[in-house]
Residue, then its C-alpha position, 0 to 999 in steps of 0.5 A: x362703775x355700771x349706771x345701768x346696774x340697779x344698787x341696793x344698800x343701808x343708808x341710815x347709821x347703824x343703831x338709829x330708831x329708823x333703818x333706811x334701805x335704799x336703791x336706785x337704778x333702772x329696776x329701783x322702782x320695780x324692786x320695791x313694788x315687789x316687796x311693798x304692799x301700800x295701805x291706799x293706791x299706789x303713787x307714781x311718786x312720793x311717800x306711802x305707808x304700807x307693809x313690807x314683805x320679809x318673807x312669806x309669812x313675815x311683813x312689817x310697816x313702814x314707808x316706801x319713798x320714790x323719786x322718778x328719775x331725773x327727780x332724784x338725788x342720783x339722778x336715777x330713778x330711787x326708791x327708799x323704804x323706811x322702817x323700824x326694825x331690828x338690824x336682823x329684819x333689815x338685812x333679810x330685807x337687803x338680801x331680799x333685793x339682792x334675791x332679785x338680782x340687784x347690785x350691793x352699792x360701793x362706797x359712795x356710789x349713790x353720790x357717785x352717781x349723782x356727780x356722774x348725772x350731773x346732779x352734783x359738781x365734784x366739790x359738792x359730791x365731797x361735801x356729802x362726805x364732810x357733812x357725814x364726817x363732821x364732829x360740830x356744827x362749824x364743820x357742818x355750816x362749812x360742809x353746808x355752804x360747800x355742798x351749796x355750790x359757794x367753792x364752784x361758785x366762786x372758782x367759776x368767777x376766778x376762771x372766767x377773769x383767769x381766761x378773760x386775761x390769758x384770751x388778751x394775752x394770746x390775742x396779742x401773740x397772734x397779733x403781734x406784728x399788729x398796731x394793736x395792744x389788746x392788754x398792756x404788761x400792767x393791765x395784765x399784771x394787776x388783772x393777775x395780781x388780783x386773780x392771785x388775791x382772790x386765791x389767796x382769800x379762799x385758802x386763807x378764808x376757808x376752814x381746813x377740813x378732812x375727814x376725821x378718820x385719824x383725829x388730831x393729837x394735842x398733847x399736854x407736856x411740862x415738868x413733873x406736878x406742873x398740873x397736866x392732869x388737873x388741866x386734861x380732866x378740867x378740860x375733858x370734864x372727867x377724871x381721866x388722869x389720877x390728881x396728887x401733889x407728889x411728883x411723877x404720878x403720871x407715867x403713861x400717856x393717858x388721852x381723851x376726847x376732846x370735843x370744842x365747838x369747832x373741832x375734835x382732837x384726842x388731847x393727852x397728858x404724859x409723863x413729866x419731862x425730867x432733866x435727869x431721868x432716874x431708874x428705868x420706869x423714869x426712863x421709859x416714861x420719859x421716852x413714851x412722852x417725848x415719843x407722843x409729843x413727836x407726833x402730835x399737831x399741837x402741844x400745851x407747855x404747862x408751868x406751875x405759876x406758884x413756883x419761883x424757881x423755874x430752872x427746872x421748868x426752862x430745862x425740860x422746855x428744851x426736851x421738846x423736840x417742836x415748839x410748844x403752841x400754847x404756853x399756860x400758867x398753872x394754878x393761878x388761883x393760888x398766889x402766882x409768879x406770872x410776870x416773873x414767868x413770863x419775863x423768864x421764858x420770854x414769851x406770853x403765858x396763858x393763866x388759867x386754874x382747873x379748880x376755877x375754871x380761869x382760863x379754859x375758855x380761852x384754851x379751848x378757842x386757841x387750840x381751835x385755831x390751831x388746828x381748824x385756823x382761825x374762823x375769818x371775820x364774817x363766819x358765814x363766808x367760811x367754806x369747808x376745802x378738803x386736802x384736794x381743794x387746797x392742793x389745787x388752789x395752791x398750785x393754780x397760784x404758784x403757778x400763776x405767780x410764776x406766770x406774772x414773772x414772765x410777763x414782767x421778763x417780756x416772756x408772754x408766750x410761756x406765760x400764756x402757756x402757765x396761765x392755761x395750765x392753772x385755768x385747766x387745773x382749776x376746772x379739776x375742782x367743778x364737773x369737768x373730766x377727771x382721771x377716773x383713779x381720782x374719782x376712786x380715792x375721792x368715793x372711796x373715803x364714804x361709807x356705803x349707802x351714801 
């Protein structure tokens, strides 16, 4: 990546009422005055209104921005121009700066430039991409407190105690021979205990978010007439599946868009299970259901509670290869079995009705937990850790966990040595120097413009 270059690209989203083109670099500012001619004189910096030359005989209105590096979100110097136009106009204004010898930005690039000026750690450089990724406004206030610094924040906080404890327990190496304890087997052993404690909080506090580029699947499963269909348009808010009382009216697997407060998941609805499936359509329904459930994150095993005889229904739960997640009574608004229901299955059923609605609140939070976790007590701690974040958290506390062994075996120096690898490995999550194939595949996942 060439910081001398100078970057043009769009970086609004596509079909919005303004288009942003924005550069950054060296030339960024030279490039706009080209092209931008202001009502009033021009400013070093801040926002003019003016028109836009697209061609010689073409100009248009709009805003030119500028931020005078270091002043910048890049950290260069970046120019933007606001304008309203049509998708044709804003890219003949693109190829316009591309006519002057700037440089198509990359995926990511404009932010990548900013991790590399020191604008932003790394942990905030991938909130920018989980803000423009998230689907609610949990994901958002998540992303948001990540990108505000509150991981590095408190990753800084556990290092520092991290190397307080591990300069003790080398002190004490190097000075072995000595009549001085700097820190005894069980200081050293709480200190790391509540290191470890701390760690466990943040991945058990924290939100698990990806960017959602292949959405979760959450699959409805049950007998045939069980009321899947009715339960998917309840919770879709459309008739995407076709309703009737006879059976096996489902046959493919029909799927929605599933938007909660907290999560977005494609949710389906697929053929009912049949314990002895009959002609080959049966078949072949069958195995396009059990083919979708195989895969999805999470499964909603719907009984019909109006039924006594449930032989059928504790048959076809054995079909399921994975263990449904939420169990649900169907129909409840007609007289129900529920207590026989759940004495026979042995666990707690959910009774909800699509005509009345019971019930599809509390689905709605249940498939939340499962696939965001449960929110923690204060929302406002939560923070958004992508996969890399997890990843790193969780090895730094295997790996000081296995250090505490060996300090309970007497084996100071090789806990010494663990204890520096899990301080080096959470130096990975701030602005310390990273493999530059990980910096690819961390700024390959944006969009271009960003």
């Amino acid at each position: 990546m060439n910081l001398s270059d100078t970057i043009v690209a769009v970086s609004s989203a596509p079909g919005g009422f303004r288009s942003i083109v924005r550069l950054t670099g060296p030339r960024a500012i030279a490039a706009a005055r080209q092209v931008f001619t202001p009502h009033d004189a021009w400013q070093s910096a801040g926002v003019m209104a003016g028109s836009i030359a697209l061609d010689a005989d073409l100009r248009i209105e709009g805003h030119l921005y500028l931020f005078v590096a270091p002043h910048s979100y890049t950290g260069d110097s970046l120019a933007e121009i606001h304008l309203e136009a049509s998708k044709v106009l804003v890219e003949t204004l693109v190829e316009k700066f591309l006519g002057q010898g700037l440089r198509p930005a990359g995926p990511g690039e404009f932010t990548a430039r900013a991790y590399l000026n020191g604008k932003l750690d790394l942990a905030q450089a991938e909130a920018v991409n989980e803000i423009i990724a998230g689907s609610n406004r949990f994901q958002l206030d998540a992303a948001e407190r990540l990108l505000s610094g509150r991981l590095s924040q408190q990753i800084h906080t556990i290092r520092e105690g991290l190397l307080d404890c591990l300069s003790l327990i080398e002190a004490g190496l190097d000075f072995s021979e000595e009549p001085i304890e700097f820190i005894s087997t069980e200081q050293a052993l709480e200190r790391l205990g509540a290191i470890r404690s701390d760690l466990e909080s943040l991945l058990a506090g924290s939100i698990r978010y990806e960017s959602l580029i292949d959405l979760p699947a959450v699959g409805i499963a049950g007998a045939p007439n069980a009321g899947k269909s009715s339960l998917l348009n309840a919770l879709l808010g459309q008739d995407r599946s076709i309703v009737s009382d006879q059976r096996k009216t489902t046959r493919d697997v029909l799927s929605g868009l599933f938007t909660t407060e907290r999560c977005q998941c494609v949710l389906f609805d697929c053929a009912g299970l049949l314990v002895s499936p009959e002609g080959i359509l049966d078949r072949l329904a069958q195995q396009a259901a059990i083919e979708a459930l195989r895969h999805c994150q999470a499964i909603l095993f719907c009984v019909d509670a109006t039924k006594s005889d449930l032989s059928e229904d504790l048959a076809v739960l054995k079909l399921i290869e994975s263990r449904p997640t939420v169990y649900i009574a169907t129909k409840c608004d007609l007289p129900s079995h529920l207590g026989n229901l759940q004495r026979s299955f042995g666990t707690e059923f959910l009774p909800t009705s699509a005509h009345t609605q019971e019930g599809l609140d509390e689905l709605k939070r249940r498939v939340e937990d499962v696939l965001c976790g449960a929110p923690p007590q204060d929302g406002n701690d939560a923070i958004a850790l992508t996969t890399r974040h997890k990843q790193v958290v969780g090895d730094a506390l295997e790996t000081i966990t296995q250090a505490s062994s060996e300090i309970e075996q007497g084996s100071e120096e090789t806990a010494a040595a663990m204890l520096r690898a899990a301080y080096e490995a959470l130096s990975d999550i701030e602005t310390q120097p990273v493999d530059e194939q990980l910096l690819d595949r961390i700024f390959g996942r944006f969009c271009i413009g960003k």
